[in-house]
C-alpha positions in Angstrom: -11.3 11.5 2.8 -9.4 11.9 -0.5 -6.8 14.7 -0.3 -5.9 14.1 3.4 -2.4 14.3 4.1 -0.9 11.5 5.7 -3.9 8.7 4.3 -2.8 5.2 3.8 -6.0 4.9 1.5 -4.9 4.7 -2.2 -6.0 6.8 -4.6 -6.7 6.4 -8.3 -6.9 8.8 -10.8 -7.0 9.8 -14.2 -5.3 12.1 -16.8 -6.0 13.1 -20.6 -3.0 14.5 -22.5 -1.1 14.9 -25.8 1.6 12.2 -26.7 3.6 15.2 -26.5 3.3 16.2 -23.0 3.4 12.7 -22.0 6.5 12.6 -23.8 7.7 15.7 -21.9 6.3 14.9 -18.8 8.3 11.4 -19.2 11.6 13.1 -20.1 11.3 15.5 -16.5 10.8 12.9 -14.7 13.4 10.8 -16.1 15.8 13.6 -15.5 14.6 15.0 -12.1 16.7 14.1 -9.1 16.2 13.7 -5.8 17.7 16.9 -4.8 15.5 18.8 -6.6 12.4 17.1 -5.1 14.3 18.0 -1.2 14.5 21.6 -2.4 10.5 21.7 -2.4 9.7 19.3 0.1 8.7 20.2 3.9 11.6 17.6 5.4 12.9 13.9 3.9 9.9 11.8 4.6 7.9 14.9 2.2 10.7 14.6 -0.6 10.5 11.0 -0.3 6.9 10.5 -1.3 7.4 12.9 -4.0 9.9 10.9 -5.4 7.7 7.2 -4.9 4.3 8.9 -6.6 6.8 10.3 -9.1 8.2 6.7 -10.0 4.6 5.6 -10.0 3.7 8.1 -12.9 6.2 7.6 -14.6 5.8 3.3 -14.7 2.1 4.3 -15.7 3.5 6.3 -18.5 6.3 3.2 -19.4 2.8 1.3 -19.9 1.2 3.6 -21.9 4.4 3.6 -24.4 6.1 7.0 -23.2 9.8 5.4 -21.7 12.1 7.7 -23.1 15.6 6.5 -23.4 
């Protein structure tokens, strides 16, 4: 069931924006630290996944061209 916490199914999905929020969007992730993800997170193991499907999103960006420096 998509949306189920805990699933080890993988999930694909889509997203339409302007080069400039994926420019944006690039740039907060590049500058977001861990910290900030603990902050929000319900214990490590939470902030932890954050950060992986945050690293994900931001390769898929790299290979749509939106790498910021």
């Amino acid at each position: 069931m998509p949306g189920k916490i805990d699933s080890p199914e993988i999930v694909t999905f889509s997203v339409s924006m302007s080069g400039t929020e994926a420019y944006s969007f690039a740039q907060w992730l590049k500058r977001r630290q861990f910290d900030d993800l603990r902050k929000r997170a319900v214990d490590e193991e939470d902030a932890l996944n954050m950060d992986r499907a945050a690293d994900k999103i931001r390769d898929a960006l790299r290979e749509a061209g939106f790498f910021p420096r």
